[in-house]
C-alpha positions in Angstrom: -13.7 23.6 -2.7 -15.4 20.3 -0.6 -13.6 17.5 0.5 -15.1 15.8 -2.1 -14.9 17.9 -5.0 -11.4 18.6 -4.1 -10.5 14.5 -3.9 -12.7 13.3 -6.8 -11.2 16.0 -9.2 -10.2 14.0 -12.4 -6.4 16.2 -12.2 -6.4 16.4 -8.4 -6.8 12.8 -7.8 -4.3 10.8 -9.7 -1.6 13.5 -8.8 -2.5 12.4 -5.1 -2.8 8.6 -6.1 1.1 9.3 -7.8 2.0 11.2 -4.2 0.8 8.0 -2.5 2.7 5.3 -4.4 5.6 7.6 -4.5 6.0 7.9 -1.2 5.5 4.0 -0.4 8.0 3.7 -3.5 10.5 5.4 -1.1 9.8 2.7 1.3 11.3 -0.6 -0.2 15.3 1.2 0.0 14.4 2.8 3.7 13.4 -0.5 4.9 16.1 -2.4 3.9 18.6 0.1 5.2 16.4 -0.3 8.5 17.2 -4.4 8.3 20.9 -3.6 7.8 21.4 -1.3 10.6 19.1 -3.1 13.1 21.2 -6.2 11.8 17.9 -8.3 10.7 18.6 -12.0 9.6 16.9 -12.9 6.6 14.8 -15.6 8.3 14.4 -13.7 11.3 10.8 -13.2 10.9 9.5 -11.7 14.4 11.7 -9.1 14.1 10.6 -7.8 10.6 7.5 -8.2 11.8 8.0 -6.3 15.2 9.6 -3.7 12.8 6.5 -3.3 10.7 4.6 -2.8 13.8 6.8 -0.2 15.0 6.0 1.8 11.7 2.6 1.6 11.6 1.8 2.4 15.2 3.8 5.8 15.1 1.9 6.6 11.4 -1.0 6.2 13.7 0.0 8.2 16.3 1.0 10.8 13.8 -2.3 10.8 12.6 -4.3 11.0 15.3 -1.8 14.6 16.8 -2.8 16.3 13.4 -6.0 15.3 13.7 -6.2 16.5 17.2 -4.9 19.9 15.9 -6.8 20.5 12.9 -9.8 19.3 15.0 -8.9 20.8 18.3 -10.4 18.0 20.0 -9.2 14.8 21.0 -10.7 12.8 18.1 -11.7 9.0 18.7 -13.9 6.6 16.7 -17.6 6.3 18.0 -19.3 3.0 19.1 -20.0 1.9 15.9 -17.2 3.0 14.4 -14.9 0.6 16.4 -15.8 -2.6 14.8 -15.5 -1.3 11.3 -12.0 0.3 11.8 -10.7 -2.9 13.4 -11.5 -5.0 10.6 -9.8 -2.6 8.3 -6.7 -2.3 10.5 -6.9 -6.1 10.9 -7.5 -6.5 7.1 -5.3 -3.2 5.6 -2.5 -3.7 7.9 -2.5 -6.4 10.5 -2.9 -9.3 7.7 -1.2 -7.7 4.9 2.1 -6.9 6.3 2.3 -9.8 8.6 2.0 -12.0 5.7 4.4 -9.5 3.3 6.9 -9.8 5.6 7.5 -13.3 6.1 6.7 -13.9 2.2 9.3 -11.5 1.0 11.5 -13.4 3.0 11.5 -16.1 1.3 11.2 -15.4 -2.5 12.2 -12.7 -4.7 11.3 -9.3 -4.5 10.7 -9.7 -8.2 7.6 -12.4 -7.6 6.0 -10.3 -4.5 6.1 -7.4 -7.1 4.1 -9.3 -9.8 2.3 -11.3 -7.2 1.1 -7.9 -5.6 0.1 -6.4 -8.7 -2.4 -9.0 -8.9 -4.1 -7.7 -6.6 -4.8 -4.0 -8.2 -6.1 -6.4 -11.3 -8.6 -8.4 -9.1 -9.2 -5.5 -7.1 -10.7 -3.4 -10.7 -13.0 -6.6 -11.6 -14.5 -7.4 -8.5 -15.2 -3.5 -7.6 -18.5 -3.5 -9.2 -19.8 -6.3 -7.4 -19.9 -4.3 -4.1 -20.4 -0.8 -5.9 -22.7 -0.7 -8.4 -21.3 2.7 -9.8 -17.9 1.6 -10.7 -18.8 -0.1 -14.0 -16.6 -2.5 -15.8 -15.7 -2.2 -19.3 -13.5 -3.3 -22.2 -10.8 0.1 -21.5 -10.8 -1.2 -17.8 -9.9 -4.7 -18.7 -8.0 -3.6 -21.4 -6.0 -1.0 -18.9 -5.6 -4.2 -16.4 -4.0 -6.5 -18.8 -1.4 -3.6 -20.5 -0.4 -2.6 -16.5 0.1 -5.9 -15.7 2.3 -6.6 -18.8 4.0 -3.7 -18.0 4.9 -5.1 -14.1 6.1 -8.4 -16.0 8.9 -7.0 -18.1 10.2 -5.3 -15.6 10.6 -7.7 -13.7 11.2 -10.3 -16.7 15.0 -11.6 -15.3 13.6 -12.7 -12.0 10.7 -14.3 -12.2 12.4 -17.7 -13.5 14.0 -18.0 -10.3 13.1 -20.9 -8.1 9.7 -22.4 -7.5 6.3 -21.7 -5.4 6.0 -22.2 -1.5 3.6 -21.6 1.2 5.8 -19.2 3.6 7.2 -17.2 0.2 5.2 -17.0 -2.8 1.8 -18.4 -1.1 2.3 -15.7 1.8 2.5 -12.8 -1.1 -0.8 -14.4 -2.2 -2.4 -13.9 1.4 -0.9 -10.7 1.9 -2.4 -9.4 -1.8 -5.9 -10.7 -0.8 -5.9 -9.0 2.4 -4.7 -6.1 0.9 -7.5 -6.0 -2.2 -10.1 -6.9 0.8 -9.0 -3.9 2.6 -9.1 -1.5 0.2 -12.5 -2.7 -0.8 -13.9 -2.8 3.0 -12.3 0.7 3.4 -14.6 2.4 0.6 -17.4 0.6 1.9 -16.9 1.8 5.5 -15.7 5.1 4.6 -19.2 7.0 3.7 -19.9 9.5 6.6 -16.4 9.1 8.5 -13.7 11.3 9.0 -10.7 9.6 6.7 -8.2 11.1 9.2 -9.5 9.2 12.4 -10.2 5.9 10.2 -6.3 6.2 9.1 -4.8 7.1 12.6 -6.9 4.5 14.6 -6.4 1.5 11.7 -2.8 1.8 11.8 -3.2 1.9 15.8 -4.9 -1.1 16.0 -3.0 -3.0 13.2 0.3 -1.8 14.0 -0.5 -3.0 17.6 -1.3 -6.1 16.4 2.1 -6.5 14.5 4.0 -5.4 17.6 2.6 -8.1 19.7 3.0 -10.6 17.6 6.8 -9.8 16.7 7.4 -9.7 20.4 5.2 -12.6 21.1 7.4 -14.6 18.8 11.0 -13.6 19.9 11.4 -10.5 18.0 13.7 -7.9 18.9 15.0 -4.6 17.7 18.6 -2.8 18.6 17.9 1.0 19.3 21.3 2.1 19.5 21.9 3.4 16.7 20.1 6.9 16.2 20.4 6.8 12.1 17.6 4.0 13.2 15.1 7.1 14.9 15.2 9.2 11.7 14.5 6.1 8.9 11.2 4.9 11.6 10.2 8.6 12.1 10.5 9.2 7.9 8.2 5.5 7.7 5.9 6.7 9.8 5.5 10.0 8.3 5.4 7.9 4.9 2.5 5.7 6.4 0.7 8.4 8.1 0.4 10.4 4.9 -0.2 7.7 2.1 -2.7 6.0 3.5 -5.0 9.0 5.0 -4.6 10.1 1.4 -5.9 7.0 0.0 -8.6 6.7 2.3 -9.5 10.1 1.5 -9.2 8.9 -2.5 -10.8 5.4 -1.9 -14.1 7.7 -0.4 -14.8 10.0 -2.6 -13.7 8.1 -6.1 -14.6 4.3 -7.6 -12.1 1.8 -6.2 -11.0 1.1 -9.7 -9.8 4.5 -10.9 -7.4 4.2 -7.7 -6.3 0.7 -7.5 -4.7 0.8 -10.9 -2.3 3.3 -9.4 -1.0 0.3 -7.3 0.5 -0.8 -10.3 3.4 1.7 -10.2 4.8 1.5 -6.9 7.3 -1.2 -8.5 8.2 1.2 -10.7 9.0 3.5 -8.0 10.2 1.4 -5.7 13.0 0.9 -8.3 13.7 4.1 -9.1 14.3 5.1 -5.5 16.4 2.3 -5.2 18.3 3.8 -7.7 18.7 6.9 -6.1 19.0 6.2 -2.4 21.0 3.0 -2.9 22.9 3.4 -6.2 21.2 0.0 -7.8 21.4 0.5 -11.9 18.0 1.4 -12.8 18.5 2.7 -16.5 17.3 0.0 -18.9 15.0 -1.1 -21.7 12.8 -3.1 -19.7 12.3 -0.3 -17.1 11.5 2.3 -19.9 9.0 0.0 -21.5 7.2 -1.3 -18.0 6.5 2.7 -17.4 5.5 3.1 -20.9 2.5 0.3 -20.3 1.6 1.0 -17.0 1.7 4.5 -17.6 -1.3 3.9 -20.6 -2.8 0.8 -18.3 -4.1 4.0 -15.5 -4.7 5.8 -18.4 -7.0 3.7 -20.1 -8.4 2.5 -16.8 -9.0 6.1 -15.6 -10.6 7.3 -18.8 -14.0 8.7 -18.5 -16.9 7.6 -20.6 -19.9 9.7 -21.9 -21.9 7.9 -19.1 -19.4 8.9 -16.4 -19.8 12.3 -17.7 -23.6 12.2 -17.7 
């Protein structure tokens, strides 16, 4: 089996697009642990963004060594490969998490989570306007809207919390537009490129970014502590994996049959919470957000007799 029969296969892929927003699930308790032992003020931004850049550029370099084995060759991006792979690291991860960061800091996790599903919403109805064969239907809609309700109640207790600002809410915003841009720029650039040296070199160059800006700005990190080497190393392999496998899924399959999976990383997010930090996760409104988002992908990710055609 191809790369892409082995990517676009209708079982294959979603269990992949699950292994992805699993693993960045596992993320939201690491990190925070990460703040707590690097002792992090809330409003110390440069560091949380110095942080992010840290994770990113060891994904990348990651990567790029198990790319250089399975390749055995150093592997780099061509001439005309640099350009494109900038503006995705620049798009994917460089804007995204710079804004994320300082906009988490100062709302609710419960608004970036509904603002940030937004962006799997927007990202399903503005798909066909750069790829003509992702068509948009009434299931796709109708997918949308159930996924979305299903992020809303479970996050129904927080979101009447407080008001709307430019450095909180509005930076969620920014970061969930650079973030639907990216994913669309990568399917568009990803035709007739390897996905694993598009991954390692766009979390090079956005992860470099980051760093320079967090040290730019003040930001510092405490290495002392060695628990600190294990949570960055488990980020990175996190990073490294999830988003060469969405690159890979974002090639070879309509941007809207894999956004939609976007909309459970809340869910998971919560549940490893759960687990790795002992936050109560059993209740109605988390049975019932799985429920709709569970038939939201479904619906979205149903085939018609055209597809099939």
């Amino acid at each position: 089996m191809n790369s892409k029969k082995f990517f676009s296969n209708k079982i294959i892929a979603p269990l992949i697009a699950l292994l992805c927003v699993t693993l960045w699930g596992t993320a939201f308790p690491v990190i925070k642990k990460c703040y707590e032992i690097f002792s992090i003020p809330t409003s110390d931004y440069a560091s949380k963004v110095l942080f992010a850049g840290y994770r990113f550029f060891i994904a990348g370099i990651m990567v790029l060594i198990v790319a250089i084995i399975l390749q055995k060759r150093f592997v780099k991006p061509g001439r005309k490969d640099i350009l494109p792979i900038s503006i995705m690291g620049f798009l994917q991860i460089f804007l995204q998490y710079l804004f994320s960061y300082i906009g988490l800091s100062n709302t609710t996790g419960t608004k970036t989570s509904v603002i940030t599903s937004l962006g799997s919403f927007i990202g399903v109805l503005i798909s066909p306007i750069f790829f003509t064969s992702d068509k948009l239907n009434v299931k796709k809609i109708l997918g949308c809207i159930i996924g979305f309700i299903g992020v809303i109640v479970i996050n129904l207790d927080g979101l009447t919390t407080g008001g709307f600002t430019l450095f909180g809410e509005g930076f969620v915003v920014f970061s969930t537009i650079a973030a639907t841009g990216g994913n669309i720029y990568c399917k568009k650039i990803s035709k007739g490129r390897d996905p694993m040296t598009v991954s390692a070199y766009h979390l090079l160059i956005g992860g470099g970014g980051l760093i320079i800006v967090g040290a730019l700005f003040g930001g510092y990190l405490d290495f002392s502590n060695i628990t600190i080497y294990l949570l960055l190393i488990y980020l990175g392999i996190v990073s490294a994996a999830s988003f060469t496998l969405w690159t890979a899924l974002l090639k070879y399959n309509p941007v809207s049959k894999i956004l939609i999976f976007n909309l459970l990383i809340p869910i998971f997010g919560t549940i490893w919470s759960g687990i790795l930090l002992g936050e109560d996760i059993i209740n109605l409104y988390n049975i019932v957000s799985v429920v709709l988002i569970s038939i939201g992908i479904i619906l979205v990710n149903l085939r018609s007799k055209k597809d099939e055609n």
